[in-house]
N, C-alpha and C positions, 0 to 999 in steps of 0.2 A: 417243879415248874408248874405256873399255871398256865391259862387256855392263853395260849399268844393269838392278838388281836391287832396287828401291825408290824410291819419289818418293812427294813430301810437302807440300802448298803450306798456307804460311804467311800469310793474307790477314787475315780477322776479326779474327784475333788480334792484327794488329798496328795497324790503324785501316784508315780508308777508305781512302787512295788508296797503300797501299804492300802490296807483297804480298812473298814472297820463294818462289820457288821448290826445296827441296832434293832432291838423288837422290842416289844410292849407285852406284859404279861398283870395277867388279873392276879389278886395278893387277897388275903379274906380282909382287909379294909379298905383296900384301895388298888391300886398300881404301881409296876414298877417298869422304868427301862433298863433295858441290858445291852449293853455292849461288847462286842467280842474282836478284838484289834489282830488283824494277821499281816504280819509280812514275811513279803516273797509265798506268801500263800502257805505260812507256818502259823500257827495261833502261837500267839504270845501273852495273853489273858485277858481277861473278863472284868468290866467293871459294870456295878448297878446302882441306882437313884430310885428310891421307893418313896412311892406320894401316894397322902391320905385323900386328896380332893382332886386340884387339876397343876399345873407345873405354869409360870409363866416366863419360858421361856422364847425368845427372840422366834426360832423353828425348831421343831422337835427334833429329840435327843441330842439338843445342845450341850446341856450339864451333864451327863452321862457321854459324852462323844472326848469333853475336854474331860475327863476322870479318865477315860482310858489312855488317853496322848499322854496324859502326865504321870498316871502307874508304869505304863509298860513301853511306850515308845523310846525309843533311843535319845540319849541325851541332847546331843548334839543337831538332833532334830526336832526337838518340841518345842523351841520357839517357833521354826517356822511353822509347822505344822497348825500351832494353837493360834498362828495369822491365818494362816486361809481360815481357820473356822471361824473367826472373826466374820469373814467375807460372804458365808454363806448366804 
């Protein structure tokens, strides 16, 4: 892991019992985000998006936030889920 230089937790916004955790970490050419998805306050895994320059995304750790909802969230919740991120 490199030097993490940002963190960002994703709870309210996504309902009661899922939260996601994201941070920013130095990479030897660039950056990367990390995401770390728990519900009920259990980890259920880790997704990451490594960039060589700058990312343009809508707000940060969008594309990393939707890679985790669609690895590890439960099925029958990741449409909704990947609407509120919409809404951010």
């Amino acid at each position: 892991m490199g030097k993490v230089y940002g963190q960002q937790v994703f709870s309210k916004q996504l309902g009661n019992d899922i939260s996601v955790v994201c941070r920013t970490e130095d990479t030897r050419t660039g950056f990367r985000h990390v995401a770390e998805l728990f519900i009920n306050g259990q980890f259920r895994g880790s997704a990451k998006c490594t960039y060589c320059n700058r990312t343009w995304e809508r707000f940060c750790y969008e594309s990393v936030l939707l890679e985790a909802i669609e690895k590890f969230a439960p099925e029958r919740e990741r449409i909704a889920l990947k609407d509120r991120v919409s809404k951010l």
